[in-house]
KOLLUMSE-68326 format. One line per field, with one value per residue (C-alpha): y, x, z; residue in one letter. Coordinates in steps of 0.02 Angstrom, whole numbers, plus 50000, padded with zeros to 5 digits. Each point is the difference from the previous one (the first is absolute). Layout:
// KOLLUMSE-68326
Y = (Y | ...)
X = (X | ...)
Z = (Z | ...)
r = (A | ...)
END
This chain:
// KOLLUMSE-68326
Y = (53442 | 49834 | 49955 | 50028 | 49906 | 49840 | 49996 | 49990 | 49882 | 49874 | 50026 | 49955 | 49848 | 49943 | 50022 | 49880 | 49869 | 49995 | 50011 | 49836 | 49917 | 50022 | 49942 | 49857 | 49969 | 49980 | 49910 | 49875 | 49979 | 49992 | 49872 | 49891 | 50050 | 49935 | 49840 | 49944 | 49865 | 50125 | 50071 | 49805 | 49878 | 50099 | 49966 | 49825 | 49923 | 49819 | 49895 | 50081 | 49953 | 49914 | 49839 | 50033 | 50088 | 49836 | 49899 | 50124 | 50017 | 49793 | 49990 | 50129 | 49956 | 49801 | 50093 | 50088 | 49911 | 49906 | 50141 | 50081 | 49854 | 49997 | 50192 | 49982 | 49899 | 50148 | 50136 | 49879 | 49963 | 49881 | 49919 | 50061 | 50166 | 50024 | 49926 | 50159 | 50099 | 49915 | 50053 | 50166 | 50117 | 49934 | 50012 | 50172 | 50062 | 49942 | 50182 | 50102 | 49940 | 50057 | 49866 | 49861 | 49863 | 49993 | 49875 | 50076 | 49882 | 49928 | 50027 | 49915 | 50143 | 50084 | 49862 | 49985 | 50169 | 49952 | 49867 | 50055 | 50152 | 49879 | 49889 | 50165 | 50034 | 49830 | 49893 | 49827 | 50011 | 50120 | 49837 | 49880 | 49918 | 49933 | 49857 | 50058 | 49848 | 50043 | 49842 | 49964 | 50015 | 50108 | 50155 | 50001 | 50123 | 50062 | 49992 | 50055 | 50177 | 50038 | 49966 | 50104 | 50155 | 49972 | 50053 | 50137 | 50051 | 49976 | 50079 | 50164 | 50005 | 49994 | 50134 | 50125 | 49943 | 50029 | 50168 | 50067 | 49944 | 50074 | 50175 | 50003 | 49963 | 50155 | 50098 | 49962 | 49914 | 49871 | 50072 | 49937 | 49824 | 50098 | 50008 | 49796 | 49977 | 49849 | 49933 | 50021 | 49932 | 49844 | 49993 | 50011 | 49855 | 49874 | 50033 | 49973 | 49835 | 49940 | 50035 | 49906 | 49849 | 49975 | 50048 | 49839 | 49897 | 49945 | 49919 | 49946 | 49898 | 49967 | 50080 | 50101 | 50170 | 50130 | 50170 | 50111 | 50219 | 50135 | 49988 | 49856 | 49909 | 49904 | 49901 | 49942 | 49962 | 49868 | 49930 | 49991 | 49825 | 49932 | 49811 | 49968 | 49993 | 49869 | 49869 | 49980 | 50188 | 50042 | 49863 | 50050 | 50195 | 49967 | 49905 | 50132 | 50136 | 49890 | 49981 | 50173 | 50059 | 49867 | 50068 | 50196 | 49946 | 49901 | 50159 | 50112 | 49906 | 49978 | 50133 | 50076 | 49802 | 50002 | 50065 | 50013 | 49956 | 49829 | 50027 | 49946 | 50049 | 49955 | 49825 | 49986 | 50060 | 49880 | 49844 | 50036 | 50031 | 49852 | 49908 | 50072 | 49956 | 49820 | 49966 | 50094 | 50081 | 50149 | 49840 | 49873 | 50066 | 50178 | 50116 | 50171 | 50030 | 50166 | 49936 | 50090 | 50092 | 50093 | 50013 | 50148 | 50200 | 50095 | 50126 | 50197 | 50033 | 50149 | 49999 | 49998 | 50165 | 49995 | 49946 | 50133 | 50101 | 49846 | 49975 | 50171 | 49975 | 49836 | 50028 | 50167 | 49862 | 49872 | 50145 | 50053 | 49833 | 49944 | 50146 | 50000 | 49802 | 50053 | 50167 | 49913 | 49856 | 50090 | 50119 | 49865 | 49914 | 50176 | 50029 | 49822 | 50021 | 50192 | 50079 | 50099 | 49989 | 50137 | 49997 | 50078 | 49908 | 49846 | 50065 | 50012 | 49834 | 49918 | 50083 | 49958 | 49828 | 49979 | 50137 | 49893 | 49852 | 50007 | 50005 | 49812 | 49948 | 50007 | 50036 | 50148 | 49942 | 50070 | 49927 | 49825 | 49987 | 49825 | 50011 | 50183 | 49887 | 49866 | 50110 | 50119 | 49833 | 49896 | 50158 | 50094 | 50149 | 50099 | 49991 | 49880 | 49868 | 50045 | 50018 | 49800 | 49945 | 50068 | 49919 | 49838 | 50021 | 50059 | 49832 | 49917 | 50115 | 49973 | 49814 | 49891 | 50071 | 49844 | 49901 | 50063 | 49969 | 49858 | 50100 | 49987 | 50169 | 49952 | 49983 | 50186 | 50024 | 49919 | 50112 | 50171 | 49944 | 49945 | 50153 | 50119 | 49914 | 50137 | 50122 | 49960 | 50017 | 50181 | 49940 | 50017 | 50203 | 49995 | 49985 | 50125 | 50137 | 49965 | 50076 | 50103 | 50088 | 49958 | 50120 | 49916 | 49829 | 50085 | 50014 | 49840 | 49905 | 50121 | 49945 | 49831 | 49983 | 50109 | 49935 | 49827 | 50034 | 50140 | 49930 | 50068 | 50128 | 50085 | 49935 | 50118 | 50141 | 49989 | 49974 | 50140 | 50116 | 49947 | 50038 | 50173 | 50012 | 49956 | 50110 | 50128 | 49915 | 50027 | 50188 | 50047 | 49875 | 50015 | 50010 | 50148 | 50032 | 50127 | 49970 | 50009 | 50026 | 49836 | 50053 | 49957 | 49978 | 50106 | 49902 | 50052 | 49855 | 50007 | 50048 | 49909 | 49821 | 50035 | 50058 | 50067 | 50138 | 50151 | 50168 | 50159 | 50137 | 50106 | 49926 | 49868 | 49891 | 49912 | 49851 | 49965 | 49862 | 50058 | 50148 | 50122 | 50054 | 50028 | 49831 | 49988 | 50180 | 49995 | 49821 | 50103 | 50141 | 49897 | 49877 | 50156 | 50056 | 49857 | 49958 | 50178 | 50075 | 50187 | 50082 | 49970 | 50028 | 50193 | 50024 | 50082 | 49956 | 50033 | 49857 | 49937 | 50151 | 50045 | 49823 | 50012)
X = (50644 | 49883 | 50063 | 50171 | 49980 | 49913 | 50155 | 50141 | 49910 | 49979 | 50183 | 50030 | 49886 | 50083 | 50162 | 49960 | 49911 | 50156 | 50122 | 49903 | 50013 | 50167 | 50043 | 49883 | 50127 | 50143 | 49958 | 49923 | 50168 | 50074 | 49922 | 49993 | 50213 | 50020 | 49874 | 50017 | 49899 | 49838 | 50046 | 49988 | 49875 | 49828 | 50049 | 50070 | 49905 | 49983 | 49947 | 50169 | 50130 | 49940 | 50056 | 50160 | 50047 | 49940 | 50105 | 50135 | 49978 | 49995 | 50153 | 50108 | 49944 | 50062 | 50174 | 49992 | 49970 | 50149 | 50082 | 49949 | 50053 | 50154 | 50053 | 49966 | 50193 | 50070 | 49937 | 50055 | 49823 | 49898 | 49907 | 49820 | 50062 | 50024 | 49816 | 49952 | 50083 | 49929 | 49830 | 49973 | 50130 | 49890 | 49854 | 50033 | 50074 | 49835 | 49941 | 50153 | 50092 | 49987 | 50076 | 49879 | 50134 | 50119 | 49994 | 50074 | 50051 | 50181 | 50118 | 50181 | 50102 | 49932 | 49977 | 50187 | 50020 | 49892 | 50094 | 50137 | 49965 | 49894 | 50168 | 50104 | 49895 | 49949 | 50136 | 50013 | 50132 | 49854 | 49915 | 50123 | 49958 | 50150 | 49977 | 49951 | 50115 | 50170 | 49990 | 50108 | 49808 | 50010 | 49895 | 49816 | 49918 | 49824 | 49936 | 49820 | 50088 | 50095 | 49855 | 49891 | 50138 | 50046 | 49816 | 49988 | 50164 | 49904 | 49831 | 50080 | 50113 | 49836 | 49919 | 50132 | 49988 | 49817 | 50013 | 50168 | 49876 | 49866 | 50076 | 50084 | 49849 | 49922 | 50139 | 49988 | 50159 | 49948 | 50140 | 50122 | 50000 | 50093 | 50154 | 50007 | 50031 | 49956 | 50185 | 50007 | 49870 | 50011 | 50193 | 49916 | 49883 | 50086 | 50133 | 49884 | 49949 | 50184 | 49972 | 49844 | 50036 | 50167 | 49896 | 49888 | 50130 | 50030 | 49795 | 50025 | 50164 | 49919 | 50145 | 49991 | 50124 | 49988 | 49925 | 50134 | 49974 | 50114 | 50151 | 50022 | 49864 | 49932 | 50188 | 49982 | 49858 | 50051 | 50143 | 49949 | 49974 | 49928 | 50083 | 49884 | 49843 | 49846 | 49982 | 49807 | 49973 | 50114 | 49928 | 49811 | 50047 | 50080 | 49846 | 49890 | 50111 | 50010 | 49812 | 49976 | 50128 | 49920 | 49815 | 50069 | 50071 | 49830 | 49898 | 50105 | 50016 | 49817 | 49921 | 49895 | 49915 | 49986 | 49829 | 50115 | 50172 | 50045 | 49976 | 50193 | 50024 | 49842 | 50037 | 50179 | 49916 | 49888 | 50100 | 50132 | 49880 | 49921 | 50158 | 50082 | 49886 | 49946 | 50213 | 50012 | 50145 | 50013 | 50037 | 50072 | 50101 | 50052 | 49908 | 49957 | 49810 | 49903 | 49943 | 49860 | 49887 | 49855 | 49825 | 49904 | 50033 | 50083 | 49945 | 50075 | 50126 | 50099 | 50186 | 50167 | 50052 | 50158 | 50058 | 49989 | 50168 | 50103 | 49883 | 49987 | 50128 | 49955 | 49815 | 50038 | 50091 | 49846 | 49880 | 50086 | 50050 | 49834 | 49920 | 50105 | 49942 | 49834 | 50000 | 50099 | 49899 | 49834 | 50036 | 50053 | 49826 | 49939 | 50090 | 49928 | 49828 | 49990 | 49953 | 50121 | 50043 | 50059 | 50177 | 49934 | 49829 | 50114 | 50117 | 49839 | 49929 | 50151 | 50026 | 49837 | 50009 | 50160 | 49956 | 49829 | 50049 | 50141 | 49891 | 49923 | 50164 | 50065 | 50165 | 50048 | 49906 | 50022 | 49965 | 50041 | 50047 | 49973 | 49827 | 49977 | 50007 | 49903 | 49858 | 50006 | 50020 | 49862 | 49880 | 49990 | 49916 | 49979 | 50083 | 49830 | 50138 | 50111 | 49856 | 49941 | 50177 | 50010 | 49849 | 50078 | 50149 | 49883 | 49909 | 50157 | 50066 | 49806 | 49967 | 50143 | 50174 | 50030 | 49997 | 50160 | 50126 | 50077 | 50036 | 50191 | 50116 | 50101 | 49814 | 50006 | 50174 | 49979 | 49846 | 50089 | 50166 | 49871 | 49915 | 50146 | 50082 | 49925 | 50060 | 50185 | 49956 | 50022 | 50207 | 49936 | 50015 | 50151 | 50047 | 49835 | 50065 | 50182 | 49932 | 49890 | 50084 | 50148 | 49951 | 49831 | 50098 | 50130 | 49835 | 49947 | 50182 | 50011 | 49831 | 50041 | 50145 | 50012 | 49823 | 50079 | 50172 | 49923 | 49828 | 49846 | 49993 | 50186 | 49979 | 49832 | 50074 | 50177 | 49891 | 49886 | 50168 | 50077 | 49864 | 49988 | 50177 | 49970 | 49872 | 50116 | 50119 | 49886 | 49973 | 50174 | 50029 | 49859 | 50006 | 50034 | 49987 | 50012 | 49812 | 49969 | 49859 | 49971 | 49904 | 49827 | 49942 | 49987 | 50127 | 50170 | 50115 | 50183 | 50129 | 50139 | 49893 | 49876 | 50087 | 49832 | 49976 | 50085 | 50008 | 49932 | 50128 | 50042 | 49895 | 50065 | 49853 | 50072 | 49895 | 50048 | 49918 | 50003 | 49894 | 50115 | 50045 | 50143 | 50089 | 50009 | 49996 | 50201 | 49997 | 49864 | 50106 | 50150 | 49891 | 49950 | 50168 | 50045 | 49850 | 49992 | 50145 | 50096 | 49954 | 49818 | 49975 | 50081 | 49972 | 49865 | 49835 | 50059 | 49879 | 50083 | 50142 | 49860 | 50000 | 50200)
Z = (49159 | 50012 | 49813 | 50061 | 50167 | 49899 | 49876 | 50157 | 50067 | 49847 | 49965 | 50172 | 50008 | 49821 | 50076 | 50140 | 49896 | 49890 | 50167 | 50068 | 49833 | 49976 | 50176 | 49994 | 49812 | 50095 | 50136 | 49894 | 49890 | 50169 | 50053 | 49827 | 50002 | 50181 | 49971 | 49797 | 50029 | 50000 | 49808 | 49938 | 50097 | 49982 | 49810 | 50018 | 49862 | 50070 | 49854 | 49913 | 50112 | 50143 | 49965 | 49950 | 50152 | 50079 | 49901 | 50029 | 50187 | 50037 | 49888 | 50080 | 50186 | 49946 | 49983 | 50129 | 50149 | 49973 | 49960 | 50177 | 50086 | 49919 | 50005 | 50168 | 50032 | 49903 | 50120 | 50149 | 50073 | 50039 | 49833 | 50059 | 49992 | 49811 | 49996 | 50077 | 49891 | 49859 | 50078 | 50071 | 49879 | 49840 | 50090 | 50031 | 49819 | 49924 | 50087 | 49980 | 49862 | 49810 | 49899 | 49929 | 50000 | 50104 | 50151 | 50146 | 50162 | 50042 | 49876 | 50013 | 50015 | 50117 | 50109 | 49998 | 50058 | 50153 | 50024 | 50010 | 50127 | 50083 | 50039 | 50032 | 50115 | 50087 | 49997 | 50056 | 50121 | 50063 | 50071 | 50022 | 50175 | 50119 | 50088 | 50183 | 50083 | 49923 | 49903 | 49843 | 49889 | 49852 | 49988 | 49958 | 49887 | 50067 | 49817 | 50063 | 50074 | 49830 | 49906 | 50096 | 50020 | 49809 | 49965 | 50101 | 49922 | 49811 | 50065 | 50079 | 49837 | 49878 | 50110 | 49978 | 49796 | 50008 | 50081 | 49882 | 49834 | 50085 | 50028 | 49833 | 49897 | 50101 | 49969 | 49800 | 50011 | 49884 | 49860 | 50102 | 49883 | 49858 | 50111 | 50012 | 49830 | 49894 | 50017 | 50182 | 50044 | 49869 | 50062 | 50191 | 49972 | 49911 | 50144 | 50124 | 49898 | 50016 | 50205 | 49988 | 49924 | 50124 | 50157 | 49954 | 49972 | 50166 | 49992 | 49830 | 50063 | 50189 | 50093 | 50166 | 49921 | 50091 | 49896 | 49966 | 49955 | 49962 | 49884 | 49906 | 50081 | 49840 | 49991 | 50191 | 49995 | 49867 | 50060 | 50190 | 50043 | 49826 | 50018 | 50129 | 49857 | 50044 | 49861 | 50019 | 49998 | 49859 | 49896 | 50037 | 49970 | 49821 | 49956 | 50034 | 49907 | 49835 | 50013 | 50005 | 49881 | 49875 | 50038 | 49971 | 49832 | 49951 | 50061 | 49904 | 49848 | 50002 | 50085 | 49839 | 50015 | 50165 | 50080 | 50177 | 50036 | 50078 | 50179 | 50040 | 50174 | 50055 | 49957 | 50065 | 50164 | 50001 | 49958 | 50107 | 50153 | 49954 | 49990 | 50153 | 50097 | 49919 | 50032 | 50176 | 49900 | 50163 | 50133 | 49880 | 49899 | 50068 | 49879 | 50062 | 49978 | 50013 | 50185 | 50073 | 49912 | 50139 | 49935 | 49986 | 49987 | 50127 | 50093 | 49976 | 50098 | 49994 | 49934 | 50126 | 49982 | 50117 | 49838 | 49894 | 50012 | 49935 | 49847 | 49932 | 49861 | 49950 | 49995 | 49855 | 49913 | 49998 | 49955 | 49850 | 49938 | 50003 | 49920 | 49864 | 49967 | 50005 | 49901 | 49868 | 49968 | 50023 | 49874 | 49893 | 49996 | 49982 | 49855 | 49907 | 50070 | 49943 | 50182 | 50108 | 50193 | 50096 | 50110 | 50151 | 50034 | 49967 | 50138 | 50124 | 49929 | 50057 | 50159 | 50066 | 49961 | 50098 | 50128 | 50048 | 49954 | 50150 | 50121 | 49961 | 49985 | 49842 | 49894 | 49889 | 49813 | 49834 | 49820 | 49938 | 49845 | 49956 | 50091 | 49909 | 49800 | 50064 | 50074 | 49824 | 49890 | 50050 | 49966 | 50161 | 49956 | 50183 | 50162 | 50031 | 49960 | 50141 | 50113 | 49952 | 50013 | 50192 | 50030 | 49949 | 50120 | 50140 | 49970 | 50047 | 50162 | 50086 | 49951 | 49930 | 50027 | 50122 | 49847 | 49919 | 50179 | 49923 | 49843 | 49979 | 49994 | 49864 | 49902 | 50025 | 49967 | 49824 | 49954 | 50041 | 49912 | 49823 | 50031 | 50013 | 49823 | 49923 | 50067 | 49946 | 49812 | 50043 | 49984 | 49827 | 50009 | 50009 | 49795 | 49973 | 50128 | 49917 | 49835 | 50039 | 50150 | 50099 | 50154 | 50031 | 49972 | 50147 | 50108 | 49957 | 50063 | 50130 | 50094 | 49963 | 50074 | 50145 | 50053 | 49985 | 50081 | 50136 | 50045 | 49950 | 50077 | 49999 | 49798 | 49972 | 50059 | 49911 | 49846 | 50018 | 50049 | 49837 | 49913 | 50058 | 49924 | 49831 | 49998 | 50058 | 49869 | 49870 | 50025 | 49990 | 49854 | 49869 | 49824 | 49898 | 49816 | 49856 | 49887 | 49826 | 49890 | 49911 | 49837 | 49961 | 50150 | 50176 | 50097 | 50075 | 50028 | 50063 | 49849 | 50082 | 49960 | 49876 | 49823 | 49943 | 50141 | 49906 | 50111 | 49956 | 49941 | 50151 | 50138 | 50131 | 50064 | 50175 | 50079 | 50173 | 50091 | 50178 | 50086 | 50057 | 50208 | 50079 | 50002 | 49820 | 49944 | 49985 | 49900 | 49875 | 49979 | 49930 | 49912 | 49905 | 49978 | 49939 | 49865 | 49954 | 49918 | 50044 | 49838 | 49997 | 50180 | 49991 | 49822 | 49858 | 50104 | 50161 | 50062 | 50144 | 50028 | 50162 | 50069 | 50033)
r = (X | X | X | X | X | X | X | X | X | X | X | X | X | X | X | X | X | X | X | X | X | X | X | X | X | X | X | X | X | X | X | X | X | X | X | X | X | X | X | X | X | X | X | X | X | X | X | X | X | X | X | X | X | X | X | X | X | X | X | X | X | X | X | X | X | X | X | X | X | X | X | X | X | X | X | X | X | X | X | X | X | X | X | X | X | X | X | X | X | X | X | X | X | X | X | X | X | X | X | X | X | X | X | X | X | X | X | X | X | X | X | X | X | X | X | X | X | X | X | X | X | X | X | X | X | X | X | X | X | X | X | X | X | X | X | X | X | X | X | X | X | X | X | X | X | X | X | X | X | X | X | X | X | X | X | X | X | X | X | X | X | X | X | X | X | X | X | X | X | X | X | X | X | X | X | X | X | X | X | X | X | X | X | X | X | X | X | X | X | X | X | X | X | X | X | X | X | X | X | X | X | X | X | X | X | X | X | X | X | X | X | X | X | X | X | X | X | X | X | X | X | X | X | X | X | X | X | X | X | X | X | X | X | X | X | X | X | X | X | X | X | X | X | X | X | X | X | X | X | X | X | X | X | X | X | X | X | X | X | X | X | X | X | X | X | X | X | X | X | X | X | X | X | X | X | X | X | X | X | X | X | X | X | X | X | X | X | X | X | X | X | X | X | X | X | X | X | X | X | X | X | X | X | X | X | X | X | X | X | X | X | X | X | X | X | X | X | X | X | X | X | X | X | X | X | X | X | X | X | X | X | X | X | X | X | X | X | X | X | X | X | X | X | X | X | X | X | X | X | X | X | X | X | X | X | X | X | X | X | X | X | X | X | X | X | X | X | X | X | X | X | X | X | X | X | X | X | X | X | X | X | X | X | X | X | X | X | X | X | X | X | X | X | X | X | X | X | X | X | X | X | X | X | X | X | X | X | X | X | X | X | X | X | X | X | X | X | X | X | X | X | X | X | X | X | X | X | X | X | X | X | X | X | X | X | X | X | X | X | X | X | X | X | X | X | X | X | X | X | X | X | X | X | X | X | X | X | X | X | X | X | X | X | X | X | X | X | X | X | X | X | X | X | X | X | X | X | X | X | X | X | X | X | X | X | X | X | X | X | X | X | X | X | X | X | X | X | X | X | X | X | X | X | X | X | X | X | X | X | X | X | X | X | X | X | X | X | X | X | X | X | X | X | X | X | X | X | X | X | X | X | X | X | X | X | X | X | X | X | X | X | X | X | X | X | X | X | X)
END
């Protein structure tokens, strides 16, 4: 009885040591899943790769604090505001995220979306003051009230992103990128490009047009009011776009000589703050200027939440947009770089840098894509580059943002517009897709153009709609084909194109390229019918007599 008494008891004692080691197993893959940033940086080997992701992480904050300031028109806020983003998002993702090389922060795109929500929803007849005496005055706009509404508008809007991402990473939703094909979202972007470049047209030209959304926005927004275009600005913003278009050609011609890229946006910020304010350009000569830019962080404050209901359908739009940018290019790095990232800890990466980062006041963020190459091609090895790069901006929002108020808008117009050329080399799928497969091209003009004609919006979900129609397409349309043997080696090709495939005597092999269900079971019936013929299918073998 003692013996037997001993025995239970070690197998009970064995069974709890290996019950506590297994749970201590998965919380600890838990934890390194929900925080990647503990499976790399007790192994960061210093002497390796520390330097370059200094190099890295100077070069890509130099593009992006521009970049922040300049996003920051797109989304329809104050300039300060895209510093912000530029800050705490990347600050964050160095925890949560698992790509190496991307940089996330403002991205063009989806600072458009804002934007445009943000001017939906916070008009400027909104704040247009009468004059209190009846006089014949015109109307003044309380600039200081839109601004400040337009950002609660943008911070309640990246909230609801944060907390949609959030939820669907938990939920493993992270397959969801499959459904936004490559064409979609390639036709999406570029799109989105063509809204881009026309929304900063008014800054690069100096004219007061009024934003326009909804159908055929991009077309009003170019005609409205363009003869009224400010010499001095226009003049100063097409120097600073063929300065930057001519240092993007030197840095890609010679970017394998190149320790860094030229620093182009950097310097056109720099000269033309220096010259705008050397030339009083804001008083003298009219030119809009970024204007006040506060100093210092500010404090957490929670999110306008009144505003929810009106942003619900927007925000799922934002979320998925900018998920798909980052999934896409993240795994593309992945790919060159031979490591993998997963979907759905991407998903909660990005939702908790927009989710937190609302609170201090900042826009919805996802990839960059011209920050992403410049991070990944001046060695960045770690998100340690990101995290060096934020520092860099922070450097600026605590100490000298005053410094860049007489920095002129159509400065920032010009570096979007260079940076965004890029983008529309993806016009260059369209003879690739015309080969290779004329639904994807479909997809492809489809999100172009209804995104273009529709808005953003309207245009991503006509695109995602016809998309779930080809696929439909394709299921009740696929190939079919009688196979032959083709001799001397194991391969079955279709007889009908290859001259070598010969059947075998008596059998009928069928290929069809479609899983059958109930949709299609009707289409595989008289594809059979009609590939297969009478006599064999009732005849000697009796093969197929059971299937009829």
């Amino acid at each position: 009885t003692f013996l037997f008494f001993s025995r239970d008891i070690t197998k009970h004692l064995h069974r709890n040591v290996k019950t506590d080691e297994d749970a201590h197993h998965k919380a600890k893959a838990a934890a390194l899943s929900f925080l990647p940033i503990l499976t790399w940086l007790p192994s960061y080997p210093v002497k390796q790769y520390l330097f370059s992701d200094v190099v890295s992480g100077l070069s890509t904050g130099v593009v992006q604090l521009p970049q922040g300031l300049a996003y920051a028109m797109l989304a329809a806020v104050p300039p300060v505001y895209g510093l912000y983003s530029s800050f705490y998002p990347v600050l964050l993702y160095t925890f949560f995220g698992t790509s190496r090389h991307i940089s996330v922060g403002t991205f063009a795109v989806i600072s458009l979306m804002i934007g445009s929500v943000a001017v939906r929803e916070a008009p400027d007849s909104m704040f247009t003051i009468l004059p209190a005496n009846g006089s014949n005055m015109s109307a003044v706009l309380d600039v200081e009230a839109r601004d400040a509404r337009r950002v609660q508008v943008a911070v309640v809007l990246t909230t609801l992103v944060g907390i949609i991402q959030f939820v669907l990473g938990l939920l493993r939703f992270g397959f969801v990128a499959i459904y936004l094909t490559e064409p979609l979202v390639r036709g999406f972007t570029t799109a989105a490009s063509v809204h881009v470049v026309i929304s900063q047209l008014k800054y690069l030209l100096g004219v007061k047009t009024q934003r326009f959304s909804g159908p055929l926005s991009a077309i009003y927004a170019v005609l409205y009011d363009i003869t009224n275009t400010n010499v001095s600005t226009l003049i100063l913003g097409l120097v600073c776009f063929v300065f930057l278009f001519v240092i993007k050609d030197l840095n890609e011609r010679f970017k394998k000589k190149l320790p860094i890229p030229i620093p182009g946006e950097i310097i056109v910020v720099i000269v033309s703050t220096s010259v705008s304010y050397g030339m009083s350009l804001a008083d003298d000569y009219h030119v809009d200027v970024v204007g006040k830019i506060p100093t210092g962080l500010l404090p957490p404050t929670a999110p306008e939440f009144s505003l929810l209901p009106s942003l619900v359908t927007d925000s799922f739009a934002v979320a998925i947009v900018g998920f798909s940018m980052g999934i896409s290019l993240a795994k593309t790095f992945a790919l060159k770089h031979s490591y993998s990232v997963d979907g759905n800890q991407e998903l909660i990466a990005l939702g908790l840098c927009n989710f937190i980062s609302s609170f201090f006041q900042t826009f919805a963020i996802t990839c960059s894509m011209s920050r992403s190459l410049v991070q990944e091609s001046t060695g960045g090895k770690t998100q340690i580059a990101g995290l060096l790069g934020s520092l860099m901006v922070l450097l600026v929002v605590v100490a000298i943002g005053f410094v860049f108020q007489p920095l002129p808008q159509t400065a920032l117009a010009a570096i979007i517009m260079v940076n965004l050329l890029g983008m529309f080399k993806q016009f260059r799928d369209i003879p690739t897709l015309w080969r290779n497969s004329k639904i994807e091209l479909a997809i492809w003009l489809v999100a172009f153009v209804a995104s273009v004609l529709l808005g953003l919006d309207y245009g991503l979900l006509a695109a995602i709609a016809f998309a779930i129609l080809t696929v439909i397409y394709r299921t009740q349309s696929p190939e079919s084909a009688i196979l032959g043997h083709v001799p001397g080696t194991g391969l079955y090709c279709d007889v009908d194109e290859y001259e070598e495939a010969a059947e075998y005597e008596g059998i009928k092999i069928f290929h069809y390229n479609s899983s059958i269900y109930f949709a299609n079971s009707d289409l595989y019936v008289n594809a059979l019918k009609e590939k297969v013929t009478c006599h064999v299918i009732y005849g000697g073998s009796g093969i197929l007599k059971h299937f009829y």
